[in-house]
C-alpha positions, -999 to +999 in steps of 0.1 A: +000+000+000+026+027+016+049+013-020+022+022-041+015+057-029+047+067-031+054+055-070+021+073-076+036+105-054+072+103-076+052+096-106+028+131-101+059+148-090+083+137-122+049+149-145+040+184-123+081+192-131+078+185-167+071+215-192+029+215-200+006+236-208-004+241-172+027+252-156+045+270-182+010+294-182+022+297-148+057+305-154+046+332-176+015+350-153+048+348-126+075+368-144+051+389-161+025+398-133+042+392-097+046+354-075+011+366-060-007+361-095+011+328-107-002+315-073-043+324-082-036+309-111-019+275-095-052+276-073-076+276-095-054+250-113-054+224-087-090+234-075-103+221-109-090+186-097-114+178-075-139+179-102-120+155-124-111+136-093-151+126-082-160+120-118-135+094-119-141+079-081-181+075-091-175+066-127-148+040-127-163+030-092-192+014-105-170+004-141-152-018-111-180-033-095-194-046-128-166-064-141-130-069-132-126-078-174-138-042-179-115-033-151-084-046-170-096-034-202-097+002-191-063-006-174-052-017-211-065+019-222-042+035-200-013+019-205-017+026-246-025+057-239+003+068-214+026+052-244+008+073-271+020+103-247+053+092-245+059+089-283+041+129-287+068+137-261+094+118-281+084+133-309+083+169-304+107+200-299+129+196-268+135+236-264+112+251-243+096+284-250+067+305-230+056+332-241+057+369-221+042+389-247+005+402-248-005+382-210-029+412-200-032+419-165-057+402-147-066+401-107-059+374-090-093+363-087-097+366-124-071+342-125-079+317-103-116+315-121-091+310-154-071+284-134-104+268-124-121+268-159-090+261-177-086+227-157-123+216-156-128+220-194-098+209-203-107+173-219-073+158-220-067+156-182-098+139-175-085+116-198-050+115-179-073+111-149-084+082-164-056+062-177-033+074-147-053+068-119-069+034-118-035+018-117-025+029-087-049+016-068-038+002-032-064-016-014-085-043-013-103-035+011-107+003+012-139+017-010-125+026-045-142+060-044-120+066-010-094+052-027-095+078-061-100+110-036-070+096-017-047+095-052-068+125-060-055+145-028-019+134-031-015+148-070-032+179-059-011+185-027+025+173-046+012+196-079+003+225-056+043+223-039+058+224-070+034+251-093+034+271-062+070+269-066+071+275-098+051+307-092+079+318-064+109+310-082+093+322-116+126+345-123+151+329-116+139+295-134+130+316-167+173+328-163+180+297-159+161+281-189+172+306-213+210+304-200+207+262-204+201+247-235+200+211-226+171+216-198+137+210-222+163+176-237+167+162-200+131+173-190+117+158-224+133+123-217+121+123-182+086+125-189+093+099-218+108+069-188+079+082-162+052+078-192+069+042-202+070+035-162+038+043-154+021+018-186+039-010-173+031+000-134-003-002-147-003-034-163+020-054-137 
């Protein structure tokens, strides 16, 4: 149990470092707006998890109790699709770029809604939800709904250390990017071993 929650910990933290959509937007609202506003948008970031988080519990809950074929075949869907991510990553442009022009200035309220609205609607990480999730789950005899909010609580809380973290060292990662080539290679590979991991994890 205590094994599995951690892989699924270093797993969620490996991911929250690597360069998305979700935490680069971060980056930028950081160096361009102040630590303060990264952080609303990091909020409302991790707030929209709990949506994604119950439709999973309830949905895949009662996928479980039907059939534990149906159970492995959505297992089998994760694991192709965590490889179908790793070959995008292996496929694209290692260099990372954000972007600092044009980010109008927003409150921080504003920008947690965006955070919020940004996750919730977002259909690609209910399907990382999906394939990521149900592979990591550590108990027989625990309900599988507690079980999903307990994964679910432990990727918000590691994501929220390291966006907020993000958010407060926005400057001085940005220098450090732009003054090291070889980061977006290193980070690129990372995420393609943790993507490979994780689909054999699942599948064990």
């Amino acid at each position: 149990m205590i094994e599995t929650l951690l892989s699924f910990a270093l797993a969620t933290t490996a991911l929250a470092f690597s360069p998305g959509p979700d935490n680069m937007y971060v980056l930028t609202q950081s160096i361009v707006n102040g630590k303060k506003y990264g952080l609303a948008t990091v909020y409302g970031l991790i707030s929209g998890c709990i949506v994604h988080t119950t439709l999973l519990a309830f949905g895949v809950s009662a996928l479980i109790k039907q059939s534990e074929s149906l159970f492995f075949a959505l297992k089998l869907f994760g694991a192709i699709y965590l490889i179908y991510l790793a070959y995008k990553v292996y496929t694209s442009d290692a260099s990372i770029a954000f972007s600092e022009d044009n980010v109008a200035k927003k409150s921080t309220t504003q920008l947690f809604k965006q955070g919020f609205i940004m996750n919730v609607l977002n259909p690609k990480v209910s399907i990382f939800f999906l394939a990521f999730f149900p592979g990591f789950l550590f108990s027989d005899s625990l309900s599988t709904v507690i079980q999903f909010y307990v994964l679910g609580l432990i990727f918000m809380f590691v994501s929220l250390l390291i966006f907020s973290t993000i958010a407060i060292l926005a400057g001085k990662i940005s220098t450090y990017i732009k003054s090291h080539k070889n980061v977006g290679l290193y980070l690129k590979w990372t995420q393609i071993v943790v993507f490979v991991a994780i689909a054999i994890f699942i599948l064990k």
